[in-house]
C-alpha positions as CSV (number, residue, x, y, z in Angstrom):
1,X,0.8,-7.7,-6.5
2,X,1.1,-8.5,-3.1
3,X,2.2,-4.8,-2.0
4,X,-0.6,-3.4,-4.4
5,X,-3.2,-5.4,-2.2
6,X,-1.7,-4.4,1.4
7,X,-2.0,-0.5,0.2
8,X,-5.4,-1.1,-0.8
9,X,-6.4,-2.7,2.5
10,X,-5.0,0.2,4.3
11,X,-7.1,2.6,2.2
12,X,-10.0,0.1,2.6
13,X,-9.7,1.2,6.4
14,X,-9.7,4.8,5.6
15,X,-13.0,4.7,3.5
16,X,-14.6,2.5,6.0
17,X,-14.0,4.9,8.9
18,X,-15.3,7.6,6.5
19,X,-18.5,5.9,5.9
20,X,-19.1,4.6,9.2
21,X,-18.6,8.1,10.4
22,X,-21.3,9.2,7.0
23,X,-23.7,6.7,8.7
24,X,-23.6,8.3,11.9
25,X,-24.0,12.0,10.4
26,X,-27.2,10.9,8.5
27,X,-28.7,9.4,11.7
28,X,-27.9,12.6,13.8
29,X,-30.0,14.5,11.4
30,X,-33.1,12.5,12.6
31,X,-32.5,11.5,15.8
32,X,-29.6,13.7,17.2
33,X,-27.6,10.8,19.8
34,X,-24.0,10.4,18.5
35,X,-22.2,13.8,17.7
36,X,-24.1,15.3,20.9
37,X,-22.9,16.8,23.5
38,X,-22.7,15.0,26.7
39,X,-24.7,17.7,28.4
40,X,-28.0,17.2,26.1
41,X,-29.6,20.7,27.4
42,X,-26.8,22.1,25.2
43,X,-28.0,20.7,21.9
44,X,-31.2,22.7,22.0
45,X,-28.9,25.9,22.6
46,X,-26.7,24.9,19.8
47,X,-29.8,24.8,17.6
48,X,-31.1,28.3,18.7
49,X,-27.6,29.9,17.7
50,X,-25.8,30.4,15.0
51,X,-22.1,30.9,14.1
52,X,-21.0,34.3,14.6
53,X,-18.9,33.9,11.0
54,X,-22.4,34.5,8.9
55,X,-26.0,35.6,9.9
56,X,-27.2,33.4,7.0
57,X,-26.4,30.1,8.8
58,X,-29.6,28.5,10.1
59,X,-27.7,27.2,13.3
60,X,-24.6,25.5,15.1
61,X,-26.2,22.3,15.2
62,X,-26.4,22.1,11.6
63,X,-23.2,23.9,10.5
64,X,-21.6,21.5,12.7
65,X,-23.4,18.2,11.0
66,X,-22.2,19.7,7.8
67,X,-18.6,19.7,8.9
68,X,-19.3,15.7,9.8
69,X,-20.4,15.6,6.5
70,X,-17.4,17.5,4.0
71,X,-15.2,15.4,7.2
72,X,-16.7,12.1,6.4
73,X,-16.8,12.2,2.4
74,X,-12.7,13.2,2.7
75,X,-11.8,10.4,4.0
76,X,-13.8,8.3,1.8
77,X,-12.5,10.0,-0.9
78,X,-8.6,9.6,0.7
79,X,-9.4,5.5,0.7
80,X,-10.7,5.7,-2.7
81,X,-8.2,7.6,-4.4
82,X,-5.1,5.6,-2.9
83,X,-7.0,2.3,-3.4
84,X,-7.8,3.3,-7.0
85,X,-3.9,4.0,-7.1
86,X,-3.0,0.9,-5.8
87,X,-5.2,-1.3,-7.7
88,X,-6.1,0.5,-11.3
89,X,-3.1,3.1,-11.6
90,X,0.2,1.9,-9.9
91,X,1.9,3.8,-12.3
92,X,0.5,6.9,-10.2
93,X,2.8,5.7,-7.0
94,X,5.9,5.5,-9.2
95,X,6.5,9.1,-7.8
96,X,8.2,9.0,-4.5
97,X,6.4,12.7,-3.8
98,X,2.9,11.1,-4.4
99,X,3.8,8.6,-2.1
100,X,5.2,10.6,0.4
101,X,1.8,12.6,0.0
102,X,-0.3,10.5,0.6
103,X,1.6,9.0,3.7
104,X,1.6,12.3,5.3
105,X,-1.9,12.6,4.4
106,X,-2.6,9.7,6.5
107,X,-0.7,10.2,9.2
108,X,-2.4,13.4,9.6
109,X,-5.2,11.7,10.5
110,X,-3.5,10.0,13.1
111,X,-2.9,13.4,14.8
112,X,-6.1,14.6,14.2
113,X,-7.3,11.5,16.1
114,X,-4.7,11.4,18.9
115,X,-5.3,15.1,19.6
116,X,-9.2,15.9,19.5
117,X,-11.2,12.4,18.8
118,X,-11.2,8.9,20.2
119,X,-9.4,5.1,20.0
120,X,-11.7,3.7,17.0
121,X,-10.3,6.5,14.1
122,X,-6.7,6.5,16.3
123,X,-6.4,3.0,16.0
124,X,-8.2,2.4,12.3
125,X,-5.8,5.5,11.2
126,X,-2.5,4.0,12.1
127,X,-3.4,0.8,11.1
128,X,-4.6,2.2,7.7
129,X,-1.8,4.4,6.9
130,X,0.5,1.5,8.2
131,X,-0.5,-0.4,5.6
132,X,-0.4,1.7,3.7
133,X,3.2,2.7,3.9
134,X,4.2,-1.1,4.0
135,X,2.6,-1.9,0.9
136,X,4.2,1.5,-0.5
137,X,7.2,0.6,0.7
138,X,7.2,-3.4,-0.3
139,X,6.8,-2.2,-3.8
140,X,8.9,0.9,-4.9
């Protein structure tokens, strides 16, 4: 029971990350001052221009809020799948390749965080899929 809890917790961290991240998103549609750029004269030239992929996008700023969005609702969705796992279906982790899934699913967060964001998701990532894998590991 133990390991089911210390998976949980781990995915716990994933989904709060994810909705924390939600919460920002939301605001940035009324008052753009998180996702920004540090040079604010370029958010009004991200609003006058669109991606060059489709002329029916009404403009970068908002294709790239939508991108926080699908970005945020994954990783709520990652914690609430391997929490549900853990908690309601451990049956589901009995397979070492679901396991190993969604381990490398975390980690890849990890990268994603080391390489292009900042210390909160790196650090709330390996601490999340850390426990993760211990509480994997404790119990299989």
């Amino acid at each position: 029971m133990m390991a089911q809890w210390i998976t949980a917790t781990g995915a716990l961290l994933f989904f709060i990350l994810g909705a924390l991240h939600f919460r920002m998103t939301v605001a940035d549609l009324k008052e753009p001052k998180r996702f920004v750029p540090a040079k604010r004269e370029l958010l009004e030239e991200l609003k006058a221009t669109r991606i060059a992929l489709r002329k029916d996008v009404k403009n970068f700023w908002l294709s790239y809020l939508g991108f926080h969005f699908s970005h945020s609702v994954g990783v709520m969705f990652y914690g609430l799948a391997v929490a549900y796992c853990a908690l309601v279906r451990p049956d589901v982790l009995a397979d070492i390749y679901v396991r190993l899934a969604i381990v490398v699913f975390g980690a890849s967060y990890v990268l994603m965080a080391r390489a292009f964001w900042f210390i909160i998701p790196l650090a709330g990532s390996v601490a999340g899929v850390t426990l993760i894998a211990v509480g994997m590991a404790m119990r299989y």
